[in-house]
C-alpha positions as CSV (number, residue, x, y, z in Angstrom):
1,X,5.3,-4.8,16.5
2,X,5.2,-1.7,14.7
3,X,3.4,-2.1,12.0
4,X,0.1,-0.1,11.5
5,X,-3.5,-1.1,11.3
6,X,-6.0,0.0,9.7
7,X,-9.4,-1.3,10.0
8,X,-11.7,-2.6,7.0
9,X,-15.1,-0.8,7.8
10,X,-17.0,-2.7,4.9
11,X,-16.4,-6.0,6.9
12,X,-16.1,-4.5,10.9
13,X,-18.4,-2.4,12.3
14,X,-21.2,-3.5,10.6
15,X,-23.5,-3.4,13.7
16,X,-23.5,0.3,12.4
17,X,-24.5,2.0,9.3
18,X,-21.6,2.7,6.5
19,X,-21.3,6.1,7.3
20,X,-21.5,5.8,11.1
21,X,-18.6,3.0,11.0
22,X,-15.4,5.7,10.6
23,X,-16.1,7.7,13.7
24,X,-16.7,4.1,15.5
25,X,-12.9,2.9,14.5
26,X,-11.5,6.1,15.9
27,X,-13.4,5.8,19.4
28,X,-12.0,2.0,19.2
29,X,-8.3,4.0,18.8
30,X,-7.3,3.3,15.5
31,X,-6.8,6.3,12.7
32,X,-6.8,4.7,9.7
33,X,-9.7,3.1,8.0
34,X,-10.3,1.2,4.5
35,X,-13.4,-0.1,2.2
36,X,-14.6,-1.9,-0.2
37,X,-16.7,0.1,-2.9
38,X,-19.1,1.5,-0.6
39,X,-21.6,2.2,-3.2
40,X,-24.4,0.2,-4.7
41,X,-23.2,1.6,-8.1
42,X,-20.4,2.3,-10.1
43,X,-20.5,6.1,-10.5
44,X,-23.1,7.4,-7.4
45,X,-24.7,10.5,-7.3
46,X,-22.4,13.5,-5.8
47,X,-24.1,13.6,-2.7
48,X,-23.6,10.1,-2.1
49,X,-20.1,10.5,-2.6
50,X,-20.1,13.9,-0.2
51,X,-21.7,12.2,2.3
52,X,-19.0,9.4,2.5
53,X,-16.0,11.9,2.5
54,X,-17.6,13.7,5.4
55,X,-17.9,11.2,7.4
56,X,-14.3,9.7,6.8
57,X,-13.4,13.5,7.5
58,X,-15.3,14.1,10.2
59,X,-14.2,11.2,12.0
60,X,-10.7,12.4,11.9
61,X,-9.6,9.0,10.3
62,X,-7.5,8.3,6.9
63,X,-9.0,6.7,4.5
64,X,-5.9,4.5,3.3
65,X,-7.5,2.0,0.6
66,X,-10.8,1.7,-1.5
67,X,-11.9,-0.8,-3.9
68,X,-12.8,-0.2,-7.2
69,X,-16.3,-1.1,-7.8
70,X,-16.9,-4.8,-8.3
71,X,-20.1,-5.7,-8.8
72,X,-22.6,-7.5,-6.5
73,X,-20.3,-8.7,-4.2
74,X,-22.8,-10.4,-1.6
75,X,-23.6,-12.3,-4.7
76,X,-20.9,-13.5,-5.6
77,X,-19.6,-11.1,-8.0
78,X,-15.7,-10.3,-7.6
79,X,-15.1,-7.4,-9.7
80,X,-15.2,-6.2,-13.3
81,X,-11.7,-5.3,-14.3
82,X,-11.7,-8.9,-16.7
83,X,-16.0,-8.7,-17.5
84,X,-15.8,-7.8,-21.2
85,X,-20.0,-7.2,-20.9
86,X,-18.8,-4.7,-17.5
87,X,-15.9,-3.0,-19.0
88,X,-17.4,0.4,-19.3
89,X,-18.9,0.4,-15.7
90,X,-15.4,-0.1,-14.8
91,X,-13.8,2.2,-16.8
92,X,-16.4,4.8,-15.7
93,X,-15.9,3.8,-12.5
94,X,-11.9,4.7,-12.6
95,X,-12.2,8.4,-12.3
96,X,-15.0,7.7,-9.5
97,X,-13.0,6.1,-7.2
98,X,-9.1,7.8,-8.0
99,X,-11.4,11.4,-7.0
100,X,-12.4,9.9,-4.1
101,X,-8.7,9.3,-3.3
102,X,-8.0,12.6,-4.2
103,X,-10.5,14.0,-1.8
104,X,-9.5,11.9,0.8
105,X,-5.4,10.9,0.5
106,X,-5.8,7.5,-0.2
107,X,-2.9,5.9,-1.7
108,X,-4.0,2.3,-2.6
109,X,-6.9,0.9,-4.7
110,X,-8.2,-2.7,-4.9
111,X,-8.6,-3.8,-8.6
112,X,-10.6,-7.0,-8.1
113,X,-9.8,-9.0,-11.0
114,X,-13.0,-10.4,-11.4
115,X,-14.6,-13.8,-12.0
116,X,-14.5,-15.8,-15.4
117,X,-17.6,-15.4,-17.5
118,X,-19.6,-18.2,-19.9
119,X,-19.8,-15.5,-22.2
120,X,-16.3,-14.9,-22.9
121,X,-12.5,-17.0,-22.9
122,X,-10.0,-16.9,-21.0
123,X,-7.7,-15.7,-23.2
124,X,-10.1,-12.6,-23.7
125,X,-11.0,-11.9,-20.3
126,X,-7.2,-11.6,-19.7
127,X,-6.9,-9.0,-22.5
128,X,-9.2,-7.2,-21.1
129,X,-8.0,-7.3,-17.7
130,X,-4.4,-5.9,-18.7
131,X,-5.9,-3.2,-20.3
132,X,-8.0,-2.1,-17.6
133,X,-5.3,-2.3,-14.7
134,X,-3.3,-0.2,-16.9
135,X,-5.8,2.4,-17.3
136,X,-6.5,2.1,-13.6
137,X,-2.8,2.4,-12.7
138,X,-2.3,5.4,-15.1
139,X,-5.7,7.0,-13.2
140,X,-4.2,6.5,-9.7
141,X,-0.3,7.1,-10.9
142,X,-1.9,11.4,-11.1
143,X,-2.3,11.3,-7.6
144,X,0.6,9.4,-6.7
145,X,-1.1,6.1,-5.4
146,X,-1.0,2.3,-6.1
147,X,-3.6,-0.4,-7.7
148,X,-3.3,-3.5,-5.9
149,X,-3.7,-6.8,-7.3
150,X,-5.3,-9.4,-5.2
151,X,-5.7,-12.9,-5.1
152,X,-9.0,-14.2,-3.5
153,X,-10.3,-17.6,-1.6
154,X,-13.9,-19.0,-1.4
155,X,-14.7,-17.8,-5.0
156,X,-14.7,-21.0,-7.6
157,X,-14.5,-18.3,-10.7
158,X,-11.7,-16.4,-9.5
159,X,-8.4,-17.5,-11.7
160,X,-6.0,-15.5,-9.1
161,X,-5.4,-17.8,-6.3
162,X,-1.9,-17.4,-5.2
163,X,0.7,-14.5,-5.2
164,X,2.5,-15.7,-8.2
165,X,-1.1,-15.7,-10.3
166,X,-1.2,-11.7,-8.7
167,X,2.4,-11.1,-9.7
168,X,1.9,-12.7,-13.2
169,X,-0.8,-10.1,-14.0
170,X,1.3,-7.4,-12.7
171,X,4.3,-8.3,-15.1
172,X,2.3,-7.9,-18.2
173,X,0.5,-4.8,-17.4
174,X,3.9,-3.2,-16.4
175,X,5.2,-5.0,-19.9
176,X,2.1,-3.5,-21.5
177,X,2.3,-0.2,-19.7
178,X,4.7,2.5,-18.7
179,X,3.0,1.8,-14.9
180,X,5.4,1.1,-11.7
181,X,2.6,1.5,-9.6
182,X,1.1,-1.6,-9.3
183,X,1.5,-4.4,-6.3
184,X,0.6,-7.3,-4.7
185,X,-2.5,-6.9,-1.6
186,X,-1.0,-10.0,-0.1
187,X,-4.2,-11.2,2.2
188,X,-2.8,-14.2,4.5
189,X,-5.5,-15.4,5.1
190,X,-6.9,-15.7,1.3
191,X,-3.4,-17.0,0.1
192,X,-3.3,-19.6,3.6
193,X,-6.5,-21.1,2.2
194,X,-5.5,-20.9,-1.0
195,X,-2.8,-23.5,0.2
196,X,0.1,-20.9,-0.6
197,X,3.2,-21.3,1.1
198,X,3.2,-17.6,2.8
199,X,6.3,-17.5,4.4
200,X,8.2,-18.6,1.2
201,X,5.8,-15.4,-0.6
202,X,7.2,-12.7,2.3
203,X,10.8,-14.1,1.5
204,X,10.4,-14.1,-1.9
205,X,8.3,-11.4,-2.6
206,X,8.5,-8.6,0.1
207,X,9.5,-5.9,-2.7
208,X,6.4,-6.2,-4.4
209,X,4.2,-6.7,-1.5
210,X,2.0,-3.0,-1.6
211,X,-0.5,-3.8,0.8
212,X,-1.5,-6.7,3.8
213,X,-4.4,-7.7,5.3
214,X,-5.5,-10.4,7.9
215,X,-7.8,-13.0,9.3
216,X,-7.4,-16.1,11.2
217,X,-8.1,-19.5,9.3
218,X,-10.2,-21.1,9.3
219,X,-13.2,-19.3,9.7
220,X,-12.1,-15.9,8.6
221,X,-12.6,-14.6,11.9
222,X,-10.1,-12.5,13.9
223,X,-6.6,-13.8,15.1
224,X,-6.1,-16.0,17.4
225,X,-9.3,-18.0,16.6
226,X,-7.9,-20.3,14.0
227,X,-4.4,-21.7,13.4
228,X,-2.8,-19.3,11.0
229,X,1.0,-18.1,13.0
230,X,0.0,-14.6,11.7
231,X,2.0,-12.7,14.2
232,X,4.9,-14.9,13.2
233,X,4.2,-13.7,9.6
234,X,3.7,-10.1,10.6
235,X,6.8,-10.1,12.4
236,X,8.3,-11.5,9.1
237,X,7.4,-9.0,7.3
238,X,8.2,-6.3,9.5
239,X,12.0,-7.6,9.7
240,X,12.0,-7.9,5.9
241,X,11.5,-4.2,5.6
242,X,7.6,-3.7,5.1
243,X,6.5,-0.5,6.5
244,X,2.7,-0.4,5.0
245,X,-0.1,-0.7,6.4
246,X,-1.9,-4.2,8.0
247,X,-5.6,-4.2,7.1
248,X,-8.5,-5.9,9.3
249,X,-9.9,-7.7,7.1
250,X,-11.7,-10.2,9.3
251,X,-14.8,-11.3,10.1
252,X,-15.7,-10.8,13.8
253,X,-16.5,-13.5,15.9
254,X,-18.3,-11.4,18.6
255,X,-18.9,-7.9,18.5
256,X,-15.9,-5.6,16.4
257,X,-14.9,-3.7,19.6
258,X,-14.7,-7.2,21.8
259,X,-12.7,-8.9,18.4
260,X,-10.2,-6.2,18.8
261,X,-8.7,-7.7,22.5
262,X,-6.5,-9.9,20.2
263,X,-4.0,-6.8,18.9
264,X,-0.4,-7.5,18.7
């Protein structure tokens, strides 16, 4: 396979602290690293951020995806970009995270869509959220990179469960929005559990697929531990003319470095 990985630090390495994790992915061999918001809050203090671009730097890596900030994620939060009592820490937050990318040559961000809130409907929350994305997209269009729309498991709030709930938000922002820079972060293992058919979504759907990411189900551990035919799928995707990037996205069962013996 040809296809290139790139390893999620926010969810490997985590035997090591944040900032230690990028040099460790290079010494494992790989060159290319992503996160998750790496910040407790939405717009950090400089230093925080200067520290975090040095050590992607210095570790000779590329960063090639970030989240936007989404709340407390270990509990339970999923992001803000629908929160109607969040919307400014978001919208703050945009700027943040696209200068990161600046910085650092990142060309994908992860707009977590965000759970549904007591406090507000449906209908509202999904106002919102097409607003927001659009802003977002128009942020990261200046620097030539992509906002990535992602359906999530194991979170009972989250209305997008299945690639066709991602692609649905997509069409009205881009109806909304003169923004051709938004796509699907098609996770297998989220849209597996989620009890989507994935090999009818790379058939159908491989245009609009930005961004892919893995782990073995069930579990959520690394492949080859569960029953997912992900090398099937990644092979699928590679003949259908995907040429991004395959995040590790998993949850090692052992150590990271003795998770990795399962590469393709």
């Amino acid at each position: 396979m040809m296809l290139r990985y790139t390893v999620n630090c926010s969810i490997l390495f985590t035997e090591l602290p944040l900032l230690e994790r990028p040099a460790a992915a290079r010494t494992a061999g790989f060159d290319a690293v992503e996160f998750w918001w790496p910040f407790a809050e939405a717009v950090p203090a400089d230093a925080e951020i200067d520290a975090f671009v040095r050590a992607v730097e210095d570790a000779d890596v590329q960063l090639t995806g970030l989240n936007f900030f989404a709340g407390d994620m270990p509990g339970g939060d999923r992001g803000l970009v629908s929160w109607p009592k969040r919307a400014g820490e978001f919208r703050d937050n945009i700027d943040v995270t696209v200068g990161i990318g600046e910085r650092l040559g990142c060309g994908a961000f992860n707009a977590l869509y965000g759970n549904r809130v007591d406090s507000a409907k449906p209908a509202e929350q999904d106002e919102l959220a097409i607003e927001n994305l659009g802003l977002a997209a128009q942020a990261a269009g200046r620097i030539g990179a992509v906002v990535l729309v992602e359906p999530v498991s194991g979170a009972e709030r989250y209305p997008l469960l299945t690639a066709a709930d991602a692609l649905a938000v997509i069409d009205r922002v881009q109806a909304a929005y003169d923004v051709p820079n938004l796509g699907l972060l098609a996770d297998l293992y989220h849209l597996a559990v989620n009890g989507d058919d994935v090999d009818q979504v790379i058939a159908r759907h491989i245009d609009r697929i930005a961004h892919v990411q893995i782990a073995d189900a069930p579990g959520r551990n690394e492949p080859g531990t569960g029953t997912l035919p992900l090398q099937a799928q990644l092979s699928a995707l590679e003949a259908g003319g995907y040429t991004g990037l395959v995040g590790l996205e998993y949850k090692p069962s052992t150590t990271t470095l003795k998770s990795f013996d399962w590469r393709f």
